[in-house]
C-alpha positions as CSV (number, residue, x, y, z in Angstrom):
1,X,-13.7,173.8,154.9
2,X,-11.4,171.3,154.5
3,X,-9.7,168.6,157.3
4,X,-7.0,168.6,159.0
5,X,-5.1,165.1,158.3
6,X,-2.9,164.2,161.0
7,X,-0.4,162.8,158.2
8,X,-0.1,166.4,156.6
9,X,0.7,167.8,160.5
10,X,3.2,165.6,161.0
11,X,5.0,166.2,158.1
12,X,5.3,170.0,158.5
13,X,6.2,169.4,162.3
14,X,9.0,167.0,161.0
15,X,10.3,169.9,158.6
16,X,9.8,172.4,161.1
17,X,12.3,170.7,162.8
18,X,14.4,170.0,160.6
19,X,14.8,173.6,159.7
20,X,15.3,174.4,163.4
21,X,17.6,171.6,163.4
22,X,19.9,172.8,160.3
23,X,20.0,176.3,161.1
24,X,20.3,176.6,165.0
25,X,21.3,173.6,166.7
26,X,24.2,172.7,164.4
27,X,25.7,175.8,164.8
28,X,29.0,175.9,165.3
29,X,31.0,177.1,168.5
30,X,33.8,178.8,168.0
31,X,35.9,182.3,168.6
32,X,34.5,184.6,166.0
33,X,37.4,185.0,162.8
34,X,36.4,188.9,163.6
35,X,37.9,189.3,167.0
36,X,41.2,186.9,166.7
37,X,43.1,190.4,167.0
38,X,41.8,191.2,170.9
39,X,44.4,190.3,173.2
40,X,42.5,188.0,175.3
41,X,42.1,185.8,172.3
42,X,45.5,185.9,171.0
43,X,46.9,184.1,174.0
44,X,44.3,181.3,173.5
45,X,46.4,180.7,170.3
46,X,48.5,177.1,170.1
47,X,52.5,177.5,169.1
48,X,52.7,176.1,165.5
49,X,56.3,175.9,164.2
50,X,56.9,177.1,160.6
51,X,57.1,173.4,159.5
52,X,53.7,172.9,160.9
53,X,52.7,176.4,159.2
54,X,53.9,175.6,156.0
55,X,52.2,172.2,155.6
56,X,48.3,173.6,157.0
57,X,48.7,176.4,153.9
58,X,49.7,173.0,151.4
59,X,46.2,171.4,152.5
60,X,44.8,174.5,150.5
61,X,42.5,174.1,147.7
62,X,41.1,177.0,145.3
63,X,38.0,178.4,147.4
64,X,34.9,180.7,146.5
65,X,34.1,181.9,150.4
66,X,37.5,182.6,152.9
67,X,36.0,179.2,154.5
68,X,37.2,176.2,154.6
69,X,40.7,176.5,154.2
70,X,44.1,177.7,156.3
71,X,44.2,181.4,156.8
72,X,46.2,183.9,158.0
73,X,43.6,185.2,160.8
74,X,46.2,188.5,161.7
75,X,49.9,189.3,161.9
76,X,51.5,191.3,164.6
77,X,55.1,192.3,165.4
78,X,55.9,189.2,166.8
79,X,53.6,186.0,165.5
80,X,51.6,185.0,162.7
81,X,47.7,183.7,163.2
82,X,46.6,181.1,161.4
83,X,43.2,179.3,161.8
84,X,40.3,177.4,159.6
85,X,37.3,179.4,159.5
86,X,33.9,178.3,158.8
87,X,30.6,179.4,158.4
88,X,28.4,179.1,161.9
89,X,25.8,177.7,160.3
90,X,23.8,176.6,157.2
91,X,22.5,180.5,156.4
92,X,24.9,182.3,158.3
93,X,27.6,184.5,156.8
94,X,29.5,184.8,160.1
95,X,32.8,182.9,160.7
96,X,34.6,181.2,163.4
97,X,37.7,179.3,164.4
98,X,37.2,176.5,167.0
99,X,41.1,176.6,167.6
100,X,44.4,178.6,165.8
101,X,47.9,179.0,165.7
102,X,50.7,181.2,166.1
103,X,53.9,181.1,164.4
104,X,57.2,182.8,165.3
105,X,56.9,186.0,162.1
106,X,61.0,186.4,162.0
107,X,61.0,182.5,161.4
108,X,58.1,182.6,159.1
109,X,60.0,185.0,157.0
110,X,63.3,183.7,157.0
111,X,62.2,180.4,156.2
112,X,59.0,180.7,154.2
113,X,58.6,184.2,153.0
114,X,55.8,183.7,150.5
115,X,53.9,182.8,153.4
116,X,51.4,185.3,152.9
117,X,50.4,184.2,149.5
118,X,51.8,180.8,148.6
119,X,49.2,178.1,149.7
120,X,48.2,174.5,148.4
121,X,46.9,175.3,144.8
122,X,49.8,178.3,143.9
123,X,52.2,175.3,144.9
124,X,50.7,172.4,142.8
125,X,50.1,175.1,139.7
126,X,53.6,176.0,139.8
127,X,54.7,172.5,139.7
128,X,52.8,171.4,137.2
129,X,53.6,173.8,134.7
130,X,57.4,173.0,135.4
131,X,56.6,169.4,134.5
132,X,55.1,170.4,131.7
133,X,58.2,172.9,130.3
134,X,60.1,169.6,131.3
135,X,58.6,167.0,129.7
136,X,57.4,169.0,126.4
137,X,53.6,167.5,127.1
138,X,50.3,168.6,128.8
139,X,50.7,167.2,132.4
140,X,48.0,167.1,135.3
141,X,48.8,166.7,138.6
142,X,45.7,165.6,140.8
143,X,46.0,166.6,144.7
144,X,46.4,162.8,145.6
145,X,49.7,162.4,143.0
146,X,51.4,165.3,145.3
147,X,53.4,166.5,148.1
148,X,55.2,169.1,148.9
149,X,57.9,170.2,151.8
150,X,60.0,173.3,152.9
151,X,63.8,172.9,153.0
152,X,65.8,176.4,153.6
153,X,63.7,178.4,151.6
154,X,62.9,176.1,148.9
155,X,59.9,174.4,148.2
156,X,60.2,170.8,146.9
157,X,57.5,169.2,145.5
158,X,57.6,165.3,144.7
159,X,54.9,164.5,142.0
160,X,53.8,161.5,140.0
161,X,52.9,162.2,136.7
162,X,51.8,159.4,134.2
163,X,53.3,160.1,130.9
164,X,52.1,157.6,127.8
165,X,50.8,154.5,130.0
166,X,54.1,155.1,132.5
167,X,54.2,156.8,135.4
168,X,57.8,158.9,136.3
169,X,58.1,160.6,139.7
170,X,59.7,163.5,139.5
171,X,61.1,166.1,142.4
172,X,60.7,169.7,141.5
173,X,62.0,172.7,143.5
174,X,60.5,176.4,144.0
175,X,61.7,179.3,145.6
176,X,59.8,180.0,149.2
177,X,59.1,183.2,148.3
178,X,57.9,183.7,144.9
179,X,57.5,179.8,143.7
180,X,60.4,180.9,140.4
181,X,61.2,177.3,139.2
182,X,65.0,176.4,140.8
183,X,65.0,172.9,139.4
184,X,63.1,169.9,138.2
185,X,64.5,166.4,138.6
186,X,63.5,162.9,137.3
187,X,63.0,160.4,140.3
188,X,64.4,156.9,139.3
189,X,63.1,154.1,141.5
């Protein structure tokens, strides 16, 4: 039969804890993404103007799970919910907010109407393949070298690009709602 070493117990105590640890304690609390549409939980939503909107949707990056990144949580006649689910814990596959927002729908549409679909990535693709039509080479354009803002339905995006050892900042303007190339300007400093 063989001993029981104290060491051994330990260690399985420790990971038994741990395991408790990563998939209980740390879960997060939070409204579940599944009931943002009750009534009660609507109200508990924080105004968000469409400037505010817009720039939460830039922040996001191509995603496998509808986690970790700005999403339209549910539209009614009057507002637009946005939040930024995540998982509630390490093997969970439920999701929850800790706080959302609401924008104003009749400004979301006069001002940004792509906002269902445009976000972060459709922006930054977009731009980067009108830099590339512009400057007739293969062109990257990393999420650091990159911002972009909303003016009256355009989207502008102001970009560095390093071209053969120089850098040239460029400005390059979309349409709100379906990101068609309106222009692309060279930035001189």
């Amino acid at each position: 039969m063989p001993k029981f070493s104290f060491k051994k117990g330990k260690r399985i105590l420790g990971l038994g804890a741990l395991f408790l640890a990563l998939t209980s304690c740390w879960a997060r609390q939070g409204l579940p993404v599944e009931k943002i549409s009750e009534p009660a939980l609507l109200e508990q939503a924080k105004v968000l103007p469409v400037s505010g909107f817009f720039a939460l949707r830039m922040e996001n990056r191509p995603r496998k799970a509808l986690v970790g990144q700005w999403l339209i949580l549910h539209e009614d006649a009057q507002f637009v919910y946005l939040g930024y689910p995540r998982f509630d814990g390490i093997l969970s596959d439920s999701r929850s907010v800790s706080e959302f927002y609401k924008t104003q729908k009749s400004e979301l549409l006069s001002e940004f109407p792509g906002y269902r679909s445009i976000g972060g990535n459709d922006v930054r693709l977009a731009a980067q393949s009108a830099l590339q039509q512009k400057t007739q080479t293969s062109v990257a354009l990393p999420w650091e070298k990159w911002q972009a803002k909303l003016n009256q339905r355009v989207i502008q995006v102001s970009a560095e690009v390093a071209l053969a050892e120089q850098v040239q900042k460029y400005t390059v303007e979309l349409d709100a709602s379906d990101l068609k190339l309106i222009s692309v300007r060279s930035i001189a400093d």
